[in-house]
C-alpha positions in Angstrom: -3.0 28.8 93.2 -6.6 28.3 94.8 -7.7 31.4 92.5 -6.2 29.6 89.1 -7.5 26.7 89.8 -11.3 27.6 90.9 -10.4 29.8 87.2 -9.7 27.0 85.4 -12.7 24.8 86.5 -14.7 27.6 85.4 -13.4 27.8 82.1 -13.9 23.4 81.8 -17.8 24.2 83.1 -18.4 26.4 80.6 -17.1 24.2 78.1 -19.3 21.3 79.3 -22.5 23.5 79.4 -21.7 24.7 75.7 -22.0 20.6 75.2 -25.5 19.7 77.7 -27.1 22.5 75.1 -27.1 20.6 72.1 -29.5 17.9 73.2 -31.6 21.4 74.1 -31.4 22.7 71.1 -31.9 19.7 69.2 -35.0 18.6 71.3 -36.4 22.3 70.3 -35.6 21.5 66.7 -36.8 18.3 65.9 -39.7 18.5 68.0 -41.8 20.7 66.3 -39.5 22.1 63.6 -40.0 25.3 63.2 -42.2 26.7 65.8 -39.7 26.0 68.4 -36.7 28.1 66.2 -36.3 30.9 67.9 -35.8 29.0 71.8 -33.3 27.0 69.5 -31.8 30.1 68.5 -31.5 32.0 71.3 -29.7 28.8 72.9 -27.1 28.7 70.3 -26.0 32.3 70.5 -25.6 31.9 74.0 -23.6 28.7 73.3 -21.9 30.4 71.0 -21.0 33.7 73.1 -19.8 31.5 75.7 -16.7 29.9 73.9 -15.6 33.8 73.8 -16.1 33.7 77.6 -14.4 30.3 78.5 -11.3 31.6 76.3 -11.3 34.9 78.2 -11.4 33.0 81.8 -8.8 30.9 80.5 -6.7 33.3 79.7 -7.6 35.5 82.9 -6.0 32.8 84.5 -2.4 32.7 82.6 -2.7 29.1 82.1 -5.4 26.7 80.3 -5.4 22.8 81.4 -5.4 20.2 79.3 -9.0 18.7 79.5 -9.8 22.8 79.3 -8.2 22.9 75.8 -9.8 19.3 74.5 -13.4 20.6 76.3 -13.4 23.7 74.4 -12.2 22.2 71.4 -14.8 19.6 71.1 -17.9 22.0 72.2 -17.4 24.0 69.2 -17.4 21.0 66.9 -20.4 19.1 68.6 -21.9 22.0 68.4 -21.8 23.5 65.2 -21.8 19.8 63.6 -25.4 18.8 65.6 -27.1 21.9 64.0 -25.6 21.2 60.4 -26.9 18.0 60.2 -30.0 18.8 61.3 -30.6 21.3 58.8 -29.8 19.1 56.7 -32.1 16.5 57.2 -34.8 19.0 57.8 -34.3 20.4 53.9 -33.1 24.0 55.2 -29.3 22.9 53.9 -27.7 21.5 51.3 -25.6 18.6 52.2 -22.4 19.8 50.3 -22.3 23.0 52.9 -22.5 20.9 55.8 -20.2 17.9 54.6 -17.3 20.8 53.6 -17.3 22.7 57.3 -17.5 19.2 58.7 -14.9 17.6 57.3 -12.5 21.0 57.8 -12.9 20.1 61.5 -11.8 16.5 61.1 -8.9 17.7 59.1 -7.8 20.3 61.3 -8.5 18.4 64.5 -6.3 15.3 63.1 -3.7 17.8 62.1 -3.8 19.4 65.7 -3.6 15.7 67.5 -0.5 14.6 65.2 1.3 17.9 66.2 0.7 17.7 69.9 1.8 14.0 69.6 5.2 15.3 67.6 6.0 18.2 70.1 5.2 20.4 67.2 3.5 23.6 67.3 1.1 25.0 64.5 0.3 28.7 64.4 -3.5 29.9 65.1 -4.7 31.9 62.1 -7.4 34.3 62.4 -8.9 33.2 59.3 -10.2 30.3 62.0 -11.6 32.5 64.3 -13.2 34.3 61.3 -14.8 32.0 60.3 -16.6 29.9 63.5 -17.7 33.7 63.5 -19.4 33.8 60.6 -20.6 30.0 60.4 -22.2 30.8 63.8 -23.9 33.9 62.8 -25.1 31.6 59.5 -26.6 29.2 61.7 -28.3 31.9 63.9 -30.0 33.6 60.9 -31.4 30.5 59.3 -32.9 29.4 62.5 -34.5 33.2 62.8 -35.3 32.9 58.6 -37.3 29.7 59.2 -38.7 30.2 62.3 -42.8 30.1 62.0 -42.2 29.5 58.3 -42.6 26.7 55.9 -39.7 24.1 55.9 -37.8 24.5 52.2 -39.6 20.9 51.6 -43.2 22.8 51.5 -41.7 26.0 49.6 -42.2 27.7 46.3 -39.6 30.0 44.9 -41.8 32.7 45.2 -42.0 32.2 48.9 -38.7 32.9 49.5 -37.8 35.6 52.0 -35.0 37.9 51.5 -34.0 37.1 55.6 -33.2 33.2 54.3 -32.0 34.3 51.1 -29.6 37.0 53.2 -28.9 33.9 55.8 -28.0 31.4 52.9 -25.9 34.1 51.9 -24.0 34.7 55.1 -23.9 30.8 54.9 -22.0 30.6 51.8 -19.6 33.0 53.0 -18.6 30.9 55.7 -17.9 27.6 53.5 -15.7 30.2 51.4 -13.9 30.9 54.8 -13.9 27.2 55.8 -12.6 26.3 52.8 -10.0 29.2 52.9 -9.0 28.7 56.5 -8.8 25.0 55.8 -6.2 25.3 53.0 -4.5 28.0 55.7 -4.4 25.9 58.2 -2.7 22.6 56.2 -0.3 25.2 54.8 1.1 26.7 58.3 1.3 22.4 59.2 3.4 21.6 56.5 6.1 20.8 58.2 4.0 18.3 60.4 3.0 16.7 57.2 6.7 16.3 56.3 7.3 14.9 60.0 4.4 12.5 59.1 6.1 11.2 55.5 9.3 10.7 57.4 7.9 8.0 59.6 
């Protein structure tokens, strides 16, 4: 039981330093956007990498607790969310991109929390995992595209490299995936939707 245990508080530490590396990542980003990009990237793939290995102690361990589960669930969304907006308000993303994944996180999350509340279960889809995969590897590549480069706000057309244009491209794939996933996702919870109408 010692073993599980010292497991599980492994799993909840790497949850919380997924969390303490925003504000690192952040600081490199808005300090002296975009010198500091690739320190900012490299953070973020190993934030990234580690929600892979928290899920794989977790399960090593045959059971996940509770503040385990909300930990790693809300890592992934600080996360991802911090970086959006800030490419946002740095011009490197659109709004509508960043709104869209956002906003499939509140909706799945509130889903999730009504379901738990209801003793009801909703299936994990691997259109999910597929696409925090993709979103993540979106968010990599634009950091590496504008790293040492001029911010979109001081950009011609012409200056456009095919690495942002590929990155923007991999970012688009993912909003087709969160959007996707999304729809997935409220489809499988139909019936806590129904259990929701009946109340």
């Amino acid at each position: 039981m010692l073993v599980i245990g010292q497991t599980v508080r492994l799993a909840d530490a790497i949850s919380i330093a997924r969390i303490l590396a925003v504000p690192i990542i952040l600081g490199f980003v808005l300090w002296h956007p975009p010198s500091l990009f690739v320190p900012a990237a490299a953070i973020f793939l190993i934030a990234a990498i580690s929600d892979l290995l928290d899920g794989y102690v977790a399960r090593r361990s045959g059971k996940a607790s509770t503040l385990g589960i909300y930990l790693d669930l809300v890592a992934d969304k600080i996360l991802t969310s911090c970086v959006l907006l800030v490419f946002v308000d740095l011009g490197i993303l659109p709004t509508w991109p960043a709104a869209l994944i956002i906003t499939r996180e509140f909706i799945v999350s509130g889903l999730r929390t009504v379901a738990a509340a209801e003793g009801l279960i909703i299936p994990a889809a691997a259109w999910g995992k597929h696409k925090t995969l993709v979103t993540n590897a979106a968010i990599f590549m634009l950091f590496l595209a504008f790293a040492g480069s001029e911010l979109p706000a001081n950009m011609s057309i012409s200056s456009v490299t095919p690495v942002q244009i590929f990155a923007y491209f991999i970012m688009y794939i993912a909003v087709i995936l969160t959007i996707t996933s999304g729809l997935r996702y409220v489809y499988n919870a139909r019936h806590v939707l129904f259990q929701m109408m009946k109340h």
